[in-house]
N, C-alpha and C positions, 0 to 999 in steps of 0.2 A: 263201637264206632267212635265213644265221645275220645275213650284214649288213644285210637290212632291217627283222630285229629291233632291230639295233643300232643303226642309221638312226633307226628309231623313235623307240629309248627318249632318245635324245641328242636327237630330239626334243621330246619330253615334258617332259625336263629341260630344254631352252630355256625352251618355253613355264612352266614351273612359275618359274622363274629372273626372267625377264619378268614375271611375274604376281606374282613377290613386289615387286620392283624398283617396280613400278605400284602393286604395295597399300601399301608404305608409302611412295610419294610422295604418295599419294591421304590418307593418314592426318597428313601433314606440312601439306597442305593443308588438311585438318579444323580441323588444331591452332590454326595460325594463324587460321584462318575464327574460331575458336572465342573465340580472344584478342581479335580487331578488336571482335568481337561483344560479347564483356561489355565490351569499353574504350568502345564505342558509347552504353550501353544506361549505363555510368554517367556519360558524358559526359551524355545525355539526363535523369537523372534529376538530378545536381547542377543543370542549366536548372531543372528544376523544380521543386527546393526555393528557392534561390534567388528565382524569380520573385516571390511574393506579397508586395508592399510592406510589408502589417503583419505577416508572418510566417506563422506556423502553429498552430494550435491541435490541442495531442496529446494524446489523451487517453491514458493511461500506466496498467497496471495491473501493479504491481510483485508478486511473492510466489511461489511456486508454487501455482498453481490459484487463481491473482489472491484470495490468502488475504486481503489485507488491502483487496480493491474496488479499485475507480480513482480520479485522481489529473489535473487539470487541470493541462496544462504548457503553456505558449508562446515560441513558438522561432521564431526569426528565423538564415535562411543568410547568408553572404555569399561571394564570389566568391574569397575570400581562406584560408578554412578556418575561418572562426571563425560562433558559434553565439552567439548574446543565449538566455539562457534564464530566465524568470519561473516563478511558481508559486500554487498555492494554499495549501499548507505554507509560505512566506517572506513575509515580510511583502509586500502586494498593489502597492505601488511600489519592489521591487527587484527587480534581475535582473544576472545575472554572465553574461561573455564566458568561453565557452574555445573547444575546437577541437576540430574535427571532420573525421573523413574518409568516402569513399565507396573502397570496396576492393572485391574478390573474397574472399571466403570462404565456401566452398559454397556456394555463390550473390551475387549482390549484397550488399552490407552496407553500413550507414550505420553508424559507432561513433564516439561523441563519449569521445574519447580524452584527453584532460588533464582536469585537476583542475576540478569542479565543485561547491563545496560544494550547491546547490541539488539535481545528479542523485543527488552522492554520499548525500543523506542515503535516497532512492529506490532505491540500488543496492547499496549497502553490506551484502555478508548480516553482518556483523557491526556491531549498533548504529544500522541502516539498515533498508531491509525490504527488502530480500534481490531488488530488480527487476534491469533490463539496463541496459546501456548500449551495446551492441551488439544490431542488429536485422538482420534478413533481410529485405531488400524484395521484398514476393510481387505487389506493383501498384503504378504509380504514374503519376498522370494531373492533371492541371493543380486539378481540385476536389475531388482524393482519395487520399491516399499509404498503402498500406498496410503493414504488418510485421509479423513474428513474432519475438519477442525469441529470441535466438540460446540464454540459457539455460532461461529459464521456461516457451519457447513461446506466452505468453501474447501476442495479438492485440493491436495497437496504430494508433490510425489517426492519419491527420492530415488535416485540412482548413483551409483559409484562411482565416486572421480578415477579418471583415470591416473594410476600409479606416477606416470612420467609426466604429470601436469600439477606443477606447485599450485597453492590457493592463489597466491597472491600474483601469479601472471594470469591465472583465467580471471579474476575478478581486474585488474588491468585492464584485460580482453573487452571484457563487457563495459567498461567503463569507455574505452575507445572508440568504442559501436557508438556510442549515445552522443561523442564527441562530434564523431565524422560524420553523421547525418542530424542534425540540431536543433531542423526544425521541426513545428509543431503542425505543421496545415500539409496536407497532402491530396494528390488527384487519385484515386481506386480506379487505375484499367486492368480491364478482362479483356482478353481476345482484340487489344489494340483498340479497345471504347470504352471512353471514359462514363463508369458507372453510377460514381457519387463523389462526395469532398469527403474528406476526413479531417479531423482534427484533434488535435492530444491534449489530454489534461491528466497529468502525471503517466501513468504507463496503460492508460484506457483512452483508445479512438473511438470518437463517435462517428462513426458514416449516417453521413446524408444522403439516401438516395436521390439521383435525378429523374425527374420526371413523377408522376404519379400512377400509383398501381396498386395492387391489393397487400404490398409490402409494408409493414410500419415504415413512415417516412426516417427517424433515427434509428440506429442498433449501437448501442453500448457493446464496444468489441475491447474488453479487457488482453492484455499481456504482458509478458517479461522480456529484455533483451537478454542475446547470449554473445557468445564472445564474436561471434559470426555473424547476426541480425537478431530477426524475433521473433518470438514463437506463442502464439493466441492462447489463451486460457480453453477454447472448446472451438472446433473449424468451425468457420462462415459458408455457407453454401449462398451464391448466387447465381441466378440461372443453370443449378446443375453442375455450378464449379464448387468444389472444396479447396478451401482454404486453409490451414494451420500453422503453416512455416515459413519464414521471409528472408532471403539472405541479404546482406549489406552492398550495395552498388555505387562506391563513394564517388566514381568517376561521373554516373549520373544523377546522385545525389535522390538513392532511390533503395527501396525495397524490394526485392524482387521474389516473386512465390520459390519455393524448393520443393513445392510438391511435386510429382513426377509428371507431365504430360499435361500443366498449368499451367498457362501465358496469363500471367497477371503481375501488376504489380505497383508498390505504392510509390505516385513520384511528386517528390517536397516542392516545395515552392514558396514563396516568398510571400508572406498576407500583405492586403494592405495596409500601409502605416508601416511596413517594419521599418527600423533604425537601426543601426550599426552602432557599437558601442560609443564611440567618440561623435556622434551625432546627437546624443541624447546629452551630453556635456555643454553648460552654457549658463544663461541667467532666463529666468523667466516672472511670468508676474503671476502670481495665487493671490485674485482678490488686488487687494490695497499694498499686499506682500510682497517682495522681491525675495526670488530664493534662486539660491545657486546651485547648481549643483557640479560636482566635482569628481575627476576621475581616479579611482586609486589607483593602485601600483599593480593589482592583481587583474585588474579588467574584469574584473566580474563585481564589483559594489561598487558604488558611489557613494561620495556623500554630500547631504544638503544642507545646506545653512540658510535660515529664516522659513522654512516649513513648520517648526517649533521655534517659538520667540527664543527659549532660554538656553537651547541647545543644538546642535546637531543632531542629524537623522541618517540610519543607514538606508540605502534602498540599493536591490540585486537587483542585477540586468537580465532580464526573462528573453535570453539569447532565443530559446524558442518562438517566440513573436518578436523582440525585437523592442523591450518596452522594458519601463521601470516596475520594480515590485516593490513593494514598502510591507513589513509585517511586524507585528505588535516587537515592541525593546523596551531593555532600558537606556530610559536618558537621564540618565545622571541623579544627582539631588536636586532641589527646588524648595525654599523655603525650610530647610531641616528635614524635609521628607523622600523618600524615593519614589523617583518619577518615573514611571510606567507609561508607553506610548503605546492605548490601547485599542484592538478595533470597536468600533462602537456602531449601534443600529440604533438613530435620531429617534426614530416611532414610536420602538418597546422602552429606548433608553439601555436598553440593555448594552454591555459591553466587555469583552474580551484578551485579556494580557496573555493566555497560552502561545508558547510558542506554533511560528506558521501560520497564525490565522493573520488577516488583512487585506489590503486590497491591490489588484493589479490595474496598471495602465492600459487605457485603449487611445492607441494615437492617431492624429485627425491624418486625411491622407493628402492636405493642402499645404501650404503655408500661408501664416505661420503654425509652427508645429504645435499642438493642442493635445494637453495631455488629460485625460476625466480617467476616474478612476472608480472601482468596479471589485464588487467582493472576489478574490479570491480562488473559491471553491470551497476552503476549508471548512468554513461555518457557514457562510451562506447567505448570512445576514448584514455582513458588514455597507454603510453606505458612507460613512464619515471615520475619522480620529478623533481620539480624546487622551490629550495627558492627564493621568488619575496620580495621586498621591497615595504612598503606602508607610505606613510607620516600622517596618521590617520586611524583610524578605527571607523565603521570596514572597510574592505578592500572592496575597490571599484573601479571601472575604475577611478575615476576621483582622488583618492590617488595613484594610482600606477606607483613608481617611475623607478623599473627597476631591472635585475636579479642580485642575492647574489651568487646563487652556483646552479650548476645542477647536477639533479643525473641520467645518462640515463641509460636506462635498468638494472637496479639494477638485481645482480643474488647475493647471499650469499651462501659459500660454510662451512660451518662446519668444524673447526680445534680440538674440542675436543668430 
């Protein structure tokens, strides 16, 4: 009996012996199955970006929680590692070459890996808007590529341009959409009633609904335009309507839904305070200060003299409301140093020379015309200006020497 126990158990222990020996050849075999598999699946996927002669149209929504809307990109593969990329943001007949690869990382990934000033100005959380440049491919098929940005998560598609559509007239396209309808405040009707206001802060509408109900009173409604109107990051349903698509209606100076068998649609309107460009040209008084300001030749910047004792300042006309914007430059030298015209937050002290941050005007709706000025968006923080000194550039922590002039709480009141 004792040796057929022991028969046994040196039995059991073969088989357990055997049975490891099996599970990890079997796990060996996995691994590699596992490796062919993804090496398959990106061989199959580089065919497919590759293939479409004009390339691909991306629609790209940089930011977390695509804060800043979407973003028309077009990108051309080639067989070589390199990527043509175009934009909406760069001028509509250029495009830079860099390179690209397709890897494993947690899944498939497409990352366009060398220097692209076009992505970078997209990708850059600092002085950029903060998008990817690496994506997770969760589908991809001959007239539809999907992805997930590896940091922002935010959804990113691609589709094939059409063969007989240059880049640089659909980017055109798109740029004339954003022309022809320009402003920034709009009324949301459904079914011929007006449901909420909306309002635009770069390519994301916030609706406010009207009335009170079990709805969040805002919805952050991210989008992109296209050569035709615009098309929502994810549909809006209100009351049992969906929303996704809006075509361009310049005659009524309106969005109108494209969904099939939707009566909705978004119609612009004029905030109060807006101004006309050559309305907001004249002298006013900041303070103790007389500043001027002045029209260029292009209609879209001004510029102002005695906003900064020692220089001039540029300020864009926010045709969308109708108001001046001022955002961090430079002005010139000052004392042997370069002068940086920065945003600045009074409280932390803290303050800001990145391109794009600074503050927007909000103008009074009386006269005379009163101009107070208001972070932004960018950073969030901004409440005043500050000229900062720098010992080189460009302007860095490690050049900067110390303040020129502050300008706090800037308000301009209109003298003519």
């Amino acid at each position: 009996m004792r040796k057929q126990k022991i028969y046994t158990m040196i039995g059991l222990l073969t088989l357990l012996l055997l049975g490891a020996c099996s599970l990890h050849e079997e796990e060996n075999f996995f691994n590699d199955s596992s490796a062919n598999r993804m090496s398959e699946a990106l061989k199959s996927y580089k065919e497919i970006l590759v293939a479409p002669e004009n390339g691909w149209l991306m629609q790209y929504y940089p930011g977390n929680n695509q804060a800043f809307g979407g973003y028309n990109l077009l990108v051309s593969f080639d067989e070589n590692g390199s990527a043509t990329i175009a934009d909406e943001l760069a001028d509509a007949d250029k495009s830079v070459t860099s390179l690209y690869t397709l890897k494993q990382s947690a899944g498939p990934a497409l990352t366009f890996d060398s220097y692209n000033d076009i992505m970078h100005l997209l990708s850059e959380p600092v002085g950029g808007l903060g998008g990817d440049f690496e994506f997770t491919i969760m589908s991809a098929a001959p007239d539809k590529v999907v992805m997930s940005g590896t940091k922002t998560r935010n959804m990113i598609t691609l589709t094939p341009m059409p063969k007989e559509r240059t880049w640089t007239s659909y980017l055109e396209g798109v740029l004339a959409n954003q022309d022809a309808i320009f402003l920034g405040t709009f009324k949301l009707m459904v079914n011929g009633k007006e449901v909420g206001s909306v309002v635009q802060d770069y390519n994301v509408f916030t609706l406010t609904y009207n009335g009170a109900d079990e709805r969040d009173p805002k919805v952050e409604i991210p989008f992109l335009y296209t050569d035709e109107g615009i098309k929502l990051y994810e549909p809006i349903i209100i009351n049992g309507v969906a929303m996704s698509a809006f075509k361009s209606d310049v005659a009524s100076v309106s969005f109108v839904c494209a969904d099939a068998g939707v009566d909705a649609k978004l119609e612009a309107f004029y905030p109060g305070g807006y101004r006309f460009y050559d309305q907001l040209v004249g002298t006013y008084k900041m303070g103790t200060r007389t500043v001027t300001v002045t029209a260029n030749a292009d209609r879209k910047i001004y510029t102002l003299t005695g906003f900064y004792s020692l220089s001039r300042v540029q300020a864009e006309y926010a045709r969308s409301i109708g108001t001046l914007s001022i955002k961090a430059q430079s002005v010139g030298m000052a004392y042997g140093y370069y002068a940086q015209l920065c945003a600045w937050n009074t409280s932390s002290g803290n303050l800001n020379w990145m391109e794009g941050f600074g503050m927007m005007g909000v103008n009074s709706t009386d006269d005379p015309l009163t101009i107070s000025f208001v972070d932004n968006g960018v950073w969030g923080e901004s409440d005043s200006f500050i000229v900062y000194a720098f010992s080189g550039l460009p302007p860095v922590n490690g050049n900067a020497v110390g303040s020129i002039e502050r300008i706090i709480g800037p308000v301009l009141v209109k003298q003519d």
